[in-house]
C-alpha positions in Angstrom: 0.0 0.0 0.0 2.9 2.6 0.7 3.9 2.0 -3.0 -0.2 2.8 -4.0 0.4 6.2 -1.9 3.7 6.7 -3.1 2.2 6.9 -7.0 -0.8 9.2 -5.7 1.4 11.6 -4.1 3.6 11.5 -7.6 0.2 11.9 -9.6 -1.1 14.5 -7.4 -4.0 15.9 -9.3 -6.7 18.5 -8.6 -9.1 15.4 -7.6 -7.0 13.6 -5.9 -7.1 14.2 -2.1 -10.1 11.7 -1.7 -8.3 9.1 -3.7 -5.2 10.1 -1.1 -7.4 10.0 1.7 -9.2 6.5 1.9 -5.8 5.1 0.4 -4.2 6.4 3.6 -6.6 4.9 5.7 -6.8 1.6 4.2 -2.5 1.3 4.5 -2.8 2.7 8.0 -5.4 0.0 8.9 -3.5 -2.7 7.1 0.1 -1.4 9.0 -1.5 -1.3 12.4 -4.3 -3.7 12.5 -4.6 -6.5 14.5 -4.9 -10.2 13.6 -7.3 -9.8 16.4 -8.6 -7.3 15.2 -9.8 -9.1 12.1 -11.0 -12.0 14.2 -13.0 -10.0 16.7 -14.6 -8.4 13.8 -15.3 -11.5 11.9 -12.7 -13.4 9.2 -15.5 -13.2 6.4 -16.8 -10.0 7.5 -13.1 -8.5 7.5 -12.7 -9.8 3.9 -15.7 -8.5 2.5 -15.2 -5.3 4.0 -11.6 -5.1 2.9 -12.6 -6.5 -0.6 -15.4 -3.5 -1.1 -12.9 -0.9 -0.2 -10.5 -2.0 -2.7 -12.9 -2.2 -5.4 -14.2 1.6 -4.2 -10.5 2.3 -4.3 -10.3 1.4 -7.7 -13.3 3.3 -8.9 -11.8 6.4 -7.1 -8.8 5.8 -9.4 -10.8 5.4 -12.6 -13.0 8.3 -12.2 -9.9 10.3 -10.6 -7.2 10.0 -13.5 -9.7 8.6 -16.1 -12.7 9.6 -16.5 -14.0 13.1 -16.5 -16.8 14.1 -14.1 -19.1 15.9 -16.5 -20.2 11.8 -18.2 
């Protein structure tokens, strides 16, 4: 993930500070989590969780970089 931030930073355009944002707090819950953590949340319900917020992530780069807001 410090590698995902590293390319926002380098990026850095005008719509990027959300992108920035919920990267940052996906690496910062990744670095400092808890294995139980994850377990007292739930396994599946960690992974599901974790699994939607990369997908958002990846939307956030799409319409970020890629696609223009005005479609």
């Amino acid at each position: 993930m410090s590698e995902v931030d590293r390319l926002i930073v380098e990026l850095n355009g005008p719509r990027s500070a959300e992108l920035l944002r919920r990267s940052g707090m996906l690496h910062s819950e990744l670095r400092y989590g808890t294995i139980k953590d994850i377990f007292d949340f739930g396994l599946h319900e960690y992974l599901s969780s974790f699994l939607e917020r990369i997908y958002e992530l990846g939307d956030l780069v799409n319409t970020t970089y890629f696609w223009s807001v005005d479609e």
